[in-house]
VEXNU-364470 format. One record per residue: y, x, z of N, C-alpha, C in turn; residue number from 1; residue in three letters. Coordinates in pm, 1 decimal. Example, Ala and Ser with C-alpha at 12.3 -4.5 7.8 and 13.67 -1.06 7.14 Angstrom:
2
nyy:-569.0, nxx:1319.0, nzz:780.0, cayy:-450.0, caxx:1230.0, cazz:780.0, cyy:-330.0, cxx:1320.0, czz:780.0, seq:1, type:ALA
nyy:-225.0, nxx:1285.0, nzz:708.0, cayy:-106.0, caxx:1367.0, cazz:714.0, cyy:3.0, cxx:1290.0, czz:787.0, seq:2, type:SER
% end
This chain:
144
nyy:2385.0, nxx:1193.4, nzz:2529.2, cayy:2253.2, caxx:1221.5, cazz:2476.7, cyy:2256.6, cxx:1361.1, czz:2414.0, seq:1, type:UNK
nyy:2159.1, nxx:1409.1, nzz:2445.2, cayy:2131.5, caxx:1561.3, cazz:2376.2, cyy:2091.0, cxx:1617.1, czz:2265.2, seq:2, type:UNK
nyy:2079.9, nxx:1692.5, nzz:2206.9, cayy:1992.7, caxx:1747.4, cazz:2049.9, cyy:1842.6, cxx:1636.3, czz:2064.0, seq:3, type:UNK
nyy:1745.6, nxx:1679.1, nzz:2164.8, cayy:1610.4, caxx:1659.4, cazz:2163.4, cyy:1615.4, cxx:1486.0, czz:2163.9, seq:4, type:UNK
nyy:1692.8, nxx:1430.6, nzz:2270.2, cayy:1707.2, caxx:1284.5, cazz:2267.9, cyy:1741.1, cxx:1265.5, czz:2114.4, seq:5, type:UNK
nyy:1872.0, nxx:1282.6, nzz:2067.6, cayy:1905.5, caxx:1228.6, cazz:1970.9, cyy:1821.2, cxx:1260.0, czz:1819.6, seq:6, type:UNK
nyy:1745.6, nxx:1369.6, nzz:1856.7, cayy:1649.9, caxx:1397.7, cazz:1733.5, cyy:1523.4, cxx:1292.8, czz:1737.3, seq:7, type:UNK
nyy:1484.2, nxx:1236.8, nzz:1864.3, cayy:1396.5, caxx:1172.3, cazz:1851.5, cyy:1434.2, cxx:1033.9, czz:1830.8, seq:8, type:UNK
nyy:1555.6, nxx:1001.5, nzz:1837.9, cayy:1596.9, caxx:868.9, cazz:1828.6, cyy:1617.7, cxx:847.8, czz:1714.0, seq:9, type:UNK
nyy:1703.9, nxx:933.8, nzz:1646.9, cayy:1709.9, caxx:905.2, cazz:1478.8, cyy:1560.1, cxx:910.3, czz:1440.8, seq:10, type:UNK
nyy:1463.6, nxx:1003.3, nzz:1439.1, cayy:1328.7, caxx:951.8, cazz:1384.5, cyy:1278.8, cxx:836.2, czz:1364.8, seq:11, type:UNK
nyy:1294.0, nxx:779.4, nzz:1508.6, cayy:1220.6, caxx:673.6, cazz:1556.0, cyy:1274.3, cxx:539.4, czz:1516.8, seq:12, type:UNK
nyy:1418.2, nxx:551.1, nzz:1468.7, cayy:1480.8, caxx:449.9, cazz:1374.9, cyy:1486.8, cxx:491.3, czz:1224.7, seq:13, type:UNK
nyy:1422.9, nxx:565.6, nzz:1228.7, cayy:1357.6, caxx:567.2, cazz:1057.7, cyy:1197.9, cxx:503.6, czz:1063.1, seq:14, type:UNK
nyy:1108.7, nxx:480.5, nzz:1208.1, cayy:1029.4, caxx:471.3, cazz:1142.3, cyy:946.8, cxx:587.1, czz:1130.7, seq:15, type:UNK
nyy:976.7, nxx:712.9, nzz:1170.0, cayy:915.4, caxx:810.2, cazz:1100.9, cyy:791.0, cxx:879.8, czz:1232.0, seq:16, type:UNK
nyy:694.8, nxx:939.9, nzz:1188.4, cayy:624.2, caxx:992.5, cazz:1273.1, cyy:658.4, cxx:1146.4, czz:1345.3, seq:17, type:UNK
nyy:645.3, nxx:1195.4, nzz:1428.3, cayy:673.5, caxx:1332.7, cazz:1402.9, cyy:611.2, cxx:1410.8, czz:1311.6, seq:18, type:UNK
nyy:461.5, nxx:1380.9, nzz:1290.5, cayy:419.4, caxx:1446.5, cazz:1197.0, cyy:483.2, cxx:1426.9, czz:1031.4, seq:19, type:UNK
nyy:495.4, nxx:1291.3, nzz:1005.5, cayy:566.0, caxx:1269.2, cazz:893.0, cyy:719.3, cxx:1301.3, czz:873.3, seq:20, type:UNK
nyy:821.7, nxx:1346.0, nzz:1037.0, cayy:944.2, caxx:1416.0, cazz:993.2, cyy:890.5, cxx:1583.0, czz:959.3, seq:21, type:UNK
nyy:791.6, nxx:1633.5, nzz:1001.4, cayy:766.1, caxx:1784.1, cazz:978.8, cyy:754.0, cxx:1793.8, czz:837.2, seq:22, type:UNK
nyy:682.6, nxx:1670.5, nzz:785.4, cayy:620.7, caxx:1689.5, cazz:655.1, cyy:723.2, cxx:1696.4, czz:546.2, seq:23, type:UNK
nyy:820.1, nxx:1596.1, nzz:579.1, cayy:950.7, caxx:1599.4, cazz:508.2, cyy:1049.5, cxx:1789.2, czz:534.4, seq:24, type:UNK
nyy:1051.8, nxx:1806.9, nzz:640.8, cayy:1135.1, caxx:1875.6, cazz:702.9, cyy:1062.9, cxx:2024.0, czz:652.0, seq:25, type:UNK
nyy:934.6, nxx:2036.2, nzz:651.4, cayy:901.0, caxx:2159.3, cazz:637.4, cyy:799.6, cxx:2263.0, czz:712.8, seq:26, type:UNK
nyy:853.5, nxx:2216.8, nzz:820.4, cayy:803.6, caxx:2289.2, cazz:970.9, cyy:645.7, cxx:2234.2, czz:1011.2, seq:27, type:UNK
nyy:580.7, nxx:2312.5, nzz:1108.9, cayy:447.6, caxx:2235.7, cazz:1133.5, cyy:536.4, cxx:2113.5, czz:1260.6, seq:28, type:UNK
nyy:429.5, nxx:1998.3, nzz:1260.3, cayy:425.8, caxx:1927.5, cazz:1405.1, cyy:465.3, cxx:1962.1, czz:1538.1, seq:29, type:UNK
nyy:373.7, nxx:2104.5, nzz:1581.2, cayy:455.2, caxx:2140.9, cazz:1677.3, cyy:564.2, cxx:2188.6, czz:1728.4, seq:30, type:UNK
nyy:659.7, nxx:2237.9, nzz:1581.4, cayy:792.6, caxx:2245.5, cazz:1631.5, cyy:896.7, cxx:2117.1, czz:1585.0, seq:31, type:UNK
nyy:839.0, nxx:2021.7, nzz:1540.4, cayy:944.5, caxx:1875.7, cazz:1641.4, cyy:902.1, cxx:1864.7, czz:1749.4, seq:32, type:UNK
nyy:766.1, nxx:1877.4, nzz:1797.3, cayy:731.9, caxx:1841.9, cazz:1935.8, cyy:843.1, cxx:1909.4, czz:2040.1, seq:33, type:UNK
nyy:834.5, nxx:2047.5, nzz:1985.9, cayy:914.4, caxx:2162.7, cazz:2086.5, cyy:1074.4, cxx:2119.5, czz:2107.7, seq:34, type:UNK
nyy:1120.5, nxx:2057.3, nzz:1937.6, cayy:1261.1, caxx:2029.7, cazz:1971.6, cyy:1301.8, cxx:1891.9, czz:2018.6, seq:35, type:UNK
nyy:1200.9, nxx:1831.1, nzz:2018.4, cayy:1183.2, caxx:1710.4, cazz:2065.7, cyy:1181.7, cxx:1713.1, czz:2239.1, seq:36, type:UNK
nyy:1120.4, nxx:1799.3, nzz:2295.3, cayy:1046.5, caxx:1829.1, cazz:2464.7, cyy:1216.8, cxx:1896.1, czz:2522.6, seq:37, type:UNK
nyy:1274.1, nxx:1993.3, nzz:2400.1, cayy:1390.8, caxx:2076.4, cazz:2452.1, cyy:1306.3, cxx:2188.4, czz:2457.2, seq:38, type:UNK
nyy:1237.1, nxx:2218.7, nzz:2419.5, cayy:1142.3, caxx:2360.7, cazz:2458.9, cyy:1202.9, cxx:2476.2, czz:2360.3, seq:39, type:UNK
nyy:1231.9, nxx:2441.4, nzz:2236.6, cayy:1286.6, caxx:2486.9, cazz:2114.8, cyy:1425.1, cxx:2461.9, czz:2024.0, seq:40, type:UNK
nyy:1479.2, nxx:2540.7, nzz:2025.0, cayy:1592.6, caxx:2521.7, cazz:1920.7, cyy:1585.9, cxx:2529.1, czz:1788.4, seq:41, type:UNK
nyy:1591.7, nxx:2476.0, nzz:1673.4, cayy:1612.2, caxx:2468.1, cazz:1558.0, cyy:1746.6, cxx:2559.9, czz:1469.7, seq:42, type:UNK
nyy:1675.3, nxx:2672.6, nzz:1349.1, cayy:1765.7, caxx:2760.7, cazz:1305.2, cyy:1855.3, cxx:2669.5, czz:1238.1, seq:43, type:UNK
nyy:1971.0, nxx:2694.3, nzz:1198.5, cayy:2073.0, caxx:2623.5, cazz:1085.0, cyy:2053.1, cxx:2571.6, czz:970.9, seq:44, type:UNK
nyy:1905.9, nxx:2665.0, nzz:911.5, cayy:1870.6, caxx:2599.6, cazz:830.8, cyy:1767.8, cxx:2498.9, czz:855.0, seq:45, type:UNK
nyy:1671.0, nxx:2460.7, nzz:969.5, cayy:1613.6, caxx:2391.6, cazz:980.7, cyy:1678.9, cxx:2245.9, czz:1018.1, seq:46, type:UNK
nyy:1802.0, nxx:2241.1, nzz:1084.2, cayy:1904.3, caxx:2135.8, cazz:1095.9, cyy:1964.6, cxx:2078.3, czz:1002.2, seq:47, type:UNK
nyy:1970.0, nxx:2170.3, nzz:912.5, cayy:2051.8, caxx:2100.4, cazz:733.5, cyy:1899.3, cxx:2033.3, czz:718.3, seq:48, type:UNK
nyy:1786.9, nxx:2053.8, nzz:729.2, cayy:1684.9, caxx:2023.4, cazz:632.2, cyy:1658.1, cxx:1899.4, czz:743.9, seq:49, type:UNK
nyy:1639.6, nxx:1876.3, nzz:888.8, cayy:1598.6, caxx:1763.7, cazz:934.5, cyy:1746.7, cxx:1681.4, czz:906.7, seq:50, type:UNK
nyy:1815.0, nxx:1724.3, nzz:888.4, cayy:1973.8, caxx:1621.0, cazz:887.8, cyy:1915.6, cxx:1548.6, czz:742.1, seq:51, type:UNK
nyy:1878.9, nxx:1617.1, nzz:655.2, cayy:1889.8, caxx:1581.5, cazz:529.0, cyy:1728.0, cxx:1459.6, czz:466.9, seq:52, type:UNK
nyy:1659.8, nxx:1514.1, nzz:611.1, cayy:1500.3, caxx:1440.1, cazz:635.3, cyy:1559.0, cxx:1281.3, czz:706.0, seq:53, type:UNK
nyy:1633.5, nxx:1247.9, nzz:792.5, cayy:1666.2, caxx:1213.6, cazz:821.4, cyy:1789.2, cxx:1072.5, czz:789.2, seq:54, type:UNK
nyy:1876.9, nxx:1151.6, nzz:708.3, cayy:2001.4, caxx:1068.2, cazz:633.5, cyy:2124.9, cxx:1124.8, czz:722.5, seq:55, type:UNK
nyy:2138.5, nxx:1163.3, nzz:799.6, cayy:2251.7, caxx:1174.2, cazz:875.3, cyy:2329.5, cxx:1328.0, czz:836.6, seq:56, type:UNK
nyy:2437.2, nxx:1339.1, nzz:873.4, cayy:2513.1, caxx:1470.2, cazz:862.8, cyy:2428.2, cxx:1558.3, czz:1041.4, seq:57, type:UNK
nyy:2458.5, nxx:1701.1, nzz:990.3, cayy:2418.8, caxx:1801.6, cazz:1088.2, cyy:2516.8, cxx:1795.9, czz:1187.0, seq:58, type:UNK
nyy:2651.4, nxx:1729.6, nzz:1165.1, cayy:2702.8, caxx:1663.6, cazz:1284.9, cyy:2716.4, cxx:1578.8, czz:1367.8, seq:59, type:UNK
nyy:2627.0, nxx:1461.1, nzz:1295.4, cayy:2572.9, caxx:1409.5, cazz:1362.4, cyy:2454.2, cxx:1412.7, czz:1457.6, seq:60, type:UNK
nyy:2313.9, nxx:1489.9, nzz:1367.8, cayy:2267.9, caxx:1557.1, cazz:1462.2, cyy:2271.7, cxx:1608.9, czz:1596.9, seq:61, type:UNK
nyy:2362.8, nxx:1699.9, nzz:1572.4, cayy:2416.8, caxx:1802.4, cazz:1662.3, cyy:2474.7, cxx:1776.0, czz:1826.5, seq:62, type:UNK
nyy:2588.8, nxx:1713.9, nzz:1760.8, cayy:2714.1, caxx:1641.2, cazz:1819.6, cyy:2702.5, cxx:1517.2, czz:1884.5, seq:63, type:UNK
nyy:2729.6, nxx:1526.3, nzz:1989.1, cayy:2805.6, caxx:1346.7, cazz:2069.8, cyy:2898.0, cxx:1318.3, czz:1989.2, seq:64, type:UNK
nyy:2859.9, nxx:1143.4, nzz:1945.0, cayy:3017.0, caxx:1130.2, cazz:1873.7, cyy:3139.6, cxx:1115.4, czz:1930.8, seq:65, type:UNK
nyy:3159.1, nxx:1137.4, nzz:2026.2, cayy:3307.2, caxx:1181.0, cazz:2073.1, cyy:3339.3, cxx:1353.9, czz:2082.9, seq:66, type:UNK
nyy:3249.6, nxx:1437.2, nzz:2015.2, cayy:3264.8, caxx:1583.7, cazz:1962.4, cyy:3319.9, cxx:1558.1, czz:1848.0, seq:67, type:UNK
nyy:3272.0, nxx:1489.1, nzz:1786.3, cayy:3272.5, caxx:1489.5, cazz:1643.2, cyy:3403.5, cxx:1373.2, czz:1538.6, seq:68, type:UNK
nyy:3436.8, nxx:1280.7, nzz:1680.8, cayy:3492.2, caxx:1175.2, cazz:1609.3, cyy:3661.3, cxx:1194.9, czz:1651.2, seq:69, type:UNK
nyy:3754.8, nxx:1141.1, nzz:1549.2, cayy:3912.9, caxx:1207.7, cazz:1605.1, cyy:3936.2, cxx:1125.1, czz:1701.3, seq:70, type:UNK
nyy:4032.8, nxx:1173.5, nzz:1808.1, cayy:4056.9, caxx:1084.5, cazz:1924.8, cyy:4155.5, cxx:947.0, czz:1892.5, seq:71, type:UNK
nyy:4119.9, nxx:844.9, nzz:1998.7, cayy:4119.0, caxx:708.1, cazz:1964.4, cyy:4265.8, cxx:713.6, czz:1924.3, seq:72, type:UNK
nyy:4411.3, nxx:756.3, nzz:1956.6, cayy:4475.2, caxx:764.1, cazz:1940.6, cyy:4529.3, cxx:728.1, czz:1738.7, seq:73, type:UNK
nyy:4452.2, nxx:859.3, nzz:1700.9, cayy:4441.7, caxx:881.1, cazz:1554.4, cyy:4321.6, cxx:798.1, czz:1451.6, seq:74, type:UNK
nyy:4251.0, nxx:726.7, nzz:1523.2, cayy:4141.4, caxx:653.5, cazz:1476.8, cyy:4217.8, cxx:568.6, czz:1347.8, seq:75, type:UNK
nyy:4311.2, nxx:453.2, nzz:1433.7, cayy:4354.8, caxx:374.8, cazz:1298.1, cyy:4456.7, cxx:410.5, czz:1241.5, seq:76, type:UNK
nyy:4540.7, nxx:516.2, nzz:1261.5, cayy:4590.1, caxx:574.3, cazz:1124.4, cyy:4467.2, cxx:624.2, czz:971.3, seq:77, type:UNK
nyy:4363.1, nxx:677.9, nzz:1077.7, cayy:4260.7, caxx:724.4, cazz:956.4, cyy:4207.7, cxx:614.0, czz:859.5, seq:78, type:UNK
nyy:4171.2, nxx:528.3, nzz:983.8, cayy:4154.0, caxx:407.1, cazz:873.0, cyy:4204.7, cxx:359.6, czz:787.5, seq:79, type:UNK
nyy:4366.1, nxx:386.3, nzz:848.5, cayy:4416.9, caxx:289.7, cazz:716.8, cyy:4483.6, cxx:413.7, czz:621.8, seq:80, type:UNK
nyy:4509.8, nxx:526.9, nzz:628.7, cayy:4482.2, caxx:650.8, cazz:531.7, cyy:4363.2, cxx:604.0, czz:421.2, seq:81, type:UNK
nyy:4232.6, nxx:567.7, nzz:462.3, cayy:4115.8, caxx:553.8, cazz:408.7, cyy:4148.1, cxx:442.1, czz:265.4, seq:82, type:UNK
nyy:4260.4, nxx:360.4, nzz:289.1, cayy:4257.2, caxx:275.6, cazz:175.2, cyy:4396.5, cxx:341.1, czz:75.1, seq:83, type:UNK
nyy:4444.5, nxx:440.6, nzz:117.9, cayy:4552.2, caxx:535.4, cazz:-22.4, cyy:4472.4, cxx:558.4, czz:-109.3, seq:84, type:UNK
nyy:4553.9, nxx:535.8, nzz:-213.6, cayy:4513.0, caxx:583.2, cazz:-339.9, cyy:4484.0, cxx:729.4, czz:-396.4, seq:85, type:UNK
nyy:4418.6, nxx:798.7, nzz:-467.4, cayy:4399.1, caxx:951.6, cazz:-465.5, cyy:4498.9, cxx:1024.8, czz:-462.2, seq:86, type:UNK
nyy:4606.6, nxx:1004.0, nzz:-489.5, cayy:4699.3, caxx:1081.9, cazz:-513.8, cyy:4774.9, cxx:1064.1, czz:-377.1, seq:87, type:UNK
nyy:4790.9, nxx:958.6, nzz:-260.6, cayy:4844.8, caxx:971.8, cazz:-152.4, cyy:4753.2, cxx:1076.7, czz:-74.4, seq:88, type:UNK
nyy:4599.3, nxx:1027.1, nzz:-112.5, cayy:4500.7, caxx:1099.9, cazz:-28.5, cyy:4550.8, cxx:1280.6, czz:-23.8, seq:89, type:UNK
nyy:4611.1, nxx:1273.3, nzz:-157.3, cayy:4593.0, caxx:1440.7, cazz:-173.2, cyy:4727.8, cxx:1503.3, czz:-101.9, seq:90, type:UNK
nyy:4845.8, nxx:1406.5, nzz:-60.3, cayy:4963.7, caxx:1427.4, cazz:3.2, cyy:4917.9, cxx:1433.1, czz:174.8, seq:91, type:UNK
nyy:4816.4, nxx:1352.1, nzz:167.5, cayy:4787.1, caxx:1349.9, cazz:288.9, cyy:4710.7, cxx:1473.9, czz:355.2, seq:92, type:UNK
nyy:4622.0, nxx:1522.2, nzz:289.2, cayy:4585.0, caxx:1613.0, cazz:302.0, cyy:4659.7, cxx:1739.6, czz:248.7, seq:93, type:UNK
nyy:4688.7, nxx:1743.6, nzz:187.2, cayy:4809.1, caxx:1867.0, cazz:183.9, cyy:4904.7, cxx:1828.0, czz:344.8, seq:94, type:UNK
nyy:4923.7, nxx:1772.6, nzz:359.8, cayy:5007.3, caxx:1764.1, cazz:453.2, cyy:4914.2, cxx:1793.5, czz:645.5, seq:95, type:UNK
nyy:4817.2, nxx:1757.9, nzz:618.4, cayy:4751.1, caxx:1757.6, cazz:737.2, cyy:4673.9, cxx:1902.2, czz:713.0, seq:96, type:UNK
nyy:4647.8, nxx:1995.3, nzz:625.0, cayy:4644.8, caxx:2097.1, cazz:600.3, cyy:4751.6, cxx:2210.1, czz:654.7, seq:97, type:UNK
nyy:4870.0, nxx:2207.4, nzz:649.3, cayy:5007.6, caxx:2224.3, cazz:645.3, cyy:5036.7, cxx:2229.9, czz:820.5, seq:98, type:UNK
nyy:5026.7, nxx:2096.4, nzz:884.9, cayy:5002.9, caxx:2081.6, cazz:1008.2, cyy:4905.3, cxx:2191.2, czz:1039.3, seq:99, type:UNK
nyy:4798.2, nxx:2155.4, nzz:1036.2, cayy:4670.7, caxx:2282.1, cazz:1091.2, cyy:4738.0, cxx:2361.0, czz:1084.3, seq:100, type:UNK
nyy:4739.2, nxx:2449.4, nzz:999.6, cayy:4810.7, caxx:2593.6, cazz:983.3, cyy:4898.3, cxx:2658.3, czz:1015.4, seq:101, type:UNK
nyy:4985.7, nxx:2583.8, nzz:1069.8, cayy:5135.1, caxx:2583.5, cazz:1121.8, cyy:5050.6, cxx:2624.0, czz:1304.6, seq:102, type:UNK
nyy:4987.9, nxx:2481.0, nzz:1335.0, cayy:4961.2, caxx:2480.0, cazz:1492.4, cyy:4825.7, cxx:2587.5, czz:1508.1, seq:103, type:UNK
nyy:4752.0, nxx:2656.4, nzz:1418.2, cayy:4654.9, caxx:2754.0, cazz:1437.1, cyy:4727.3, cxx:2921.9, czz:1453.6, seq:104, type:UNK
nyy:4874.0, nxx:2906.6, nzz:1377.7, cayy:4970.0, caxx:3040.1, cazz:1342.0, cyy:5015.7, cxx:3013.4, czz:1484.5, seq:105, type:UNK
nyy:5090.9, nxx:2941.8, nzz:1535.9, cayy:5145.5, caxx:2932.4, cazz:1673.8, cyy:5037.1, cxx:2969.9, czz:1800.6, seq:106, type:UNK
nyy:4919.5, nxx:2854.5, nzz:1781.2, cayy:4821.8, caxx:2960.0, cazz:1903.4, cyy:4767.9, cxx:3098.1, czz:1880.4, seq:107, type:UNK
nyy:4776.1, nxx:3149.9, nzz:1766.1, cayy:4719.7, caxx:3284.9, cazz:1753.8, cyy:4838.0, cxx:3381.6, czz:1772.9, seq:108, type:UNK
nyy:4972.7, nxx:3313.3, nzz:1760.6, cayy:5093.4, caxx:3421.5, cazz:1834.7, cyy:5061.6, cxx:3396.1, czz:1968.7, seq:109, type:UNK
nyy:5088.8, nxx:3299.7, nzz:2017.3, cayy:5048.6, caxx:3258.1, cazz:2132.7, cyy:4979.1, cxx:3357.5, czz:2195.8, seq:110, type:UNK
nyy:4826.9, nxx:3323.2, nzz:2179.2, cayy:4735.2, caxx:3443.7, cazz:2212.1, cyy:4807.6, cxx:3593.5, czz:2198.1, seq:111, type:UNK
nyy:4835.0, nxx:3637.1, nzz:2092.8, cayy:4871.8, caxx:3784.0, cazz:2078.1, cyy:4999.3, cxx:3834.6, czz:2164.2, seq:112, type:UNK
nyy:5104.0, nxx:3717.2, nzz:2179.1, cayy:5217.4, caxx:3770.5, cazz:2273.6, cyy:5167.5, cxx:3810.4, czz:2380.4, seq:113, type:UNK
nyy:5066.3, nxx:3688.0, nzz:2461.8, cayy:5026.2, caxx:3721.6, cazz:2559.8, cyy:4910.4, cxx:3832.8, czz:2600.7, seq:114, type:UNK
nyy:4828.7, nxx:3829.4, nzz:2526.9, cayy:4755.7, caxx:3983.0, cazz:2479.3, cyy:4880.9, cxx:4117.4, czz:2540.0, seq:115, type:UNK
nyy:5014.7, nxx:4079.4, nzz:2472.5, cayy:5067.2, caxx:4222.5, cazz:2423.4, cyy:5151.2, cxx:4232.4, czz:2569.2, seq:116, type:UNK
nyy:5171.3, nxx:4119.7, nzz:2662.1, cayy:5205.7, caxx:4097.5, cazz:2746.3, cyy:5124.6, cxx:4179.9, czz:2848.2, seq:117, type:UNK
nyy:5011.6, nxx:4115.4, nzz:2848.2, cayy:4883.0, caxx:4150.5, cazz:2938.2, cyy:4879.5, cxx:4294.0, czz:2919.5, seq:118, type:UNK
nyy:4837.0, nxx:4367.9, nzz:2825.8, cayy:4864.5, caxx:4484.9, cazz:2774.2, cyy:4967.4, cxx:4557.5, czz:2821.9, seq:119, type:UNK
nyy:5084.2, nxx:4536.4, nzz:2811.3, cayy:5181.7, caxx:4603.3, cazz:2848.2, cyy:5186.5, cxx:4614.7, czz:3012.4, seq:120, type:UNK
nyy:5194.7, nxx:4470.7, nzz:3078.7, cayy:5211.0, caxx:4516.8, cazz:3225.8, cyy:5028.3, cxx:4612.7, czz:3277.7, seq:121, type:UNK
nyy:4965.0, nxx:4619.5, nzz:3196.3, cayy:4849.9, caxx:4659.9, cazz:3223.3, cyy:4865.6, cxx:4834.3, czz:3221.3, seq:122, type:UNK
nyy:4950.8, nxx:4855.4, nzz:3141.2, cayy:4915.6, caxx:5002.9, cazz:3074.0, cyy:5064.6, cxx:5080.4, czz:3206.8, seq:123, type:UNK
nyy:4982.5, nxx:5214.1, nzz:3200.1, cayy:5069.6, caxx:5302.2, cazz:3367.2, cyy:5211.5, cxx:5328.2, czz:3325.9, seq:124, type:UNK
nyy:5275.7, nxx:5319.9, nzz:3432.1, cayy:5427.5, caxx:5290.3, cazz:3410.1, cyy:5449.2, cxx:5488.7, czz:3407.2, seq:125, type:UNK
nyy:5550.9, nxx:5508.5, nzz:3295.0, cayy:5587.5, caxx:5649.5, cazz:3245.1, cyy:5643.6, cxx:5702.7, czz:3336.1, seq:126, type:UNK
nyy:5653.5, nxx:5777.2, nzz:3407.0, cayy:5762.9, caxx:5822.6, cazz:3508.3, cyy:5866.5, cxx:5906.8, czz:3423.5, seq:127, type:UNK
nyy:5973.3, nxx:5897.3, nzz:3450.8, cayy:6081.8, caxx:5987.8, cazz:3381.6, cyy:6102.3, cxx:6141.0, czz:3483.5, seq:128, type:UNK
nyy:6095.8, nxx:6198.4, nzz:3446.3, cayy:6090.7, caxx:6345.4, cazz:3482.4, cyy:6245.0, cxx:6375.5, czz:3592.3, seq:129, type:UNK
nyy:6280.0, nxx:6462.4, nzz:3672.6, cayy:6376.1, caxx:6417.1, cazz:3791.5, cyy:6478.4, cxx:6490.6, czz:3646.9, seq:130, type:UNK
nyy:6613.3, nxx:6489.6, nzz:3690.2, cayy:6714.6, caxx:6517.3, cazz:3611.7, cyy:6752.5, cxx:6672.8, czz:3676.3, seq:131, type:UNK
nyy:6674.9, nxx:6746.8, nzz:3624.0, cayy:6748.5, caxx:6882.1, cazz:3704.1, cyy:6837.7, cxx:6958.7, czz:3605.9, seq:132, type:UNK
nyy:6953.1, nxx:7019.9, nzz:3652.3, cayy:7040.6, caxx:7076.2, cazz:3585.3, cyy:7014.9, cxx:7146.0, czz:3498.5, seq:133, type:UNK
nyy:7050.1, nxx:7118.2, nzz:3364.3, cayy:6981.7, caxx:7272.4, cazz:3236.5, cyy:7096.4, cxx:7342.8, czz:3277.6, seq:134, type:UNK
nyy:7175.1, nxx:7388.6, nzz:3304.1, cayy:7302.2, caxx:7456.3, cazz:3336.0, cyy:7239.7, cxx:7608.1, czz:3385.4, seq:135, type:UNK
nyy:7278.7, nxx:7656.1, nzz:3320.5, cayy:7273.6, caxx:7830.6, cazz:3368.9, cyy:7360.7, cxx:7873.3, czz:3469.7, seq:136, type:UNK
nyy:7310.8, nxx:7909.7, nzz:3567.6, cayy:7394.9, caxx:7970.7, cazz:3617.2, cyy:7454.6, cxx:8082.2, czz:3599.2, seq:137, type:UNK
nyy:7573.4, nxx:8108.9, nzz:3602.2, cayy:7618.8, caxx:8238.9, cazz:3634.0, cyy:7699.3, cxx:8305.9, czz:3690.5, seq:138, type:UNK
nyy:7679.0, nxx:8492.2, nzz:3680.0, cayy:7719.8, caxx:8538.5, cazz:3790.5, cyy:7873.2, cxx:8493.3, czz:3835.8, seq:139, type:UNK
nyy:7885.5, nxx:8504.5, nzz:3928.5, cayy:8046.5, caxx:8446.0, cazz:3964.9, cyy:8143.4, cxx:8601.5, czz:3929.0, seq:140, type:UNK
nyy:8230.9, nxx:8546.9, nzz:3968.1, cayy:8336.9, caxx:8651.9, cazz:3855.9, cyy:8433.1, cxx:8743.3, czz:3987.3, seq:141, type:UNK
nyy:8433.5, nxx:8674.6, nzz:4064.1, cayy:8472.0, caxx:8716.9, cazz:4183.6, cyy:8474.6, cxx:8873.1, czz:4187.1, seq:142, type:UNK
nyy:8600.7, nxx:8985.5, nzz:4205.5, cayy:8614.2, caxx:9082.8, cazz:4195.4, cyy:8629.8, cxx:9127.9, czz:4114.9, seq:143, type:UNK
nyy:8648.6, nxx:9028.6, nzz:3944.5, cayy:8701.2, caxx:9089.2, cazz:3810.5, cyy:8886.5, cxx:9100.4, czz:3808.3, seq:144, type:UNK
% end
């Protein structure tokens, strides 16, 4: 489902009119109609303000929840993370902080080796100049 689908679906499980989400939201009628049709996109701030007309996060909005949700893999670790106490919470997150940063430093070498890679076989190969003798010649001695 898309922005315009899913904008009209959350409305419509509130209950709400379009005219009565504008009224909340700010905007005239015809631009839910527009983002409603797909005709129109909504600025960042008009998305915080229907997210917030609404009840839902702007990622939800936004997002398919499989954009937005961690893969099934990591699902029930989160869950059961969800019942630590604050002070595990904060190990946990220090720690999954820690992770990020580590695997964001590795793809951005990543990227740059290969950048410097790309770069290098890209840029014109130097030619070295032929090796000619600095040697002076001189006169031969022949007849001294």
């Amino acid at each position: 489902m898309d922005f315009p689908e899913r904008l009209a679906v959350l409305r419509k499980a509130r209950a709400l009119t379009q005219q009565a989400l504008a009224d909340k939201v700010g905007v005239h009628v015809l631009q839910i109609r527009r983002y409603e049709a797909g005709n129109s996109q909504p600025t960042l701030d008009v998305i915080r303000r229907l997210a917030l007309a609404l009840s839902v996060s702007a990622d939800e909005l936004v997002f398919e929840r499989a954009e937005r949700d961690p893969a099934e893999d990591l699902r029930l670790q989160f869950e059961a993370a969800s019942a630590f106490d604050e002070e595990e919470k904060k190990v946990l997150k220090a720690l999954l902080e820690g992770l990020i940063l580590k695997h964001q430093a590795r793809r951005w070498m990543q990227t740059t080796e290969a950048s410097a890679t790309k770069a290098h076989r890209a840029a014109p190969k130097e030619t070295t100049p032929s090796r000619r003798s600095t040697r002076r010649r001189t006169p031969s001695r022949a007849g001294a």
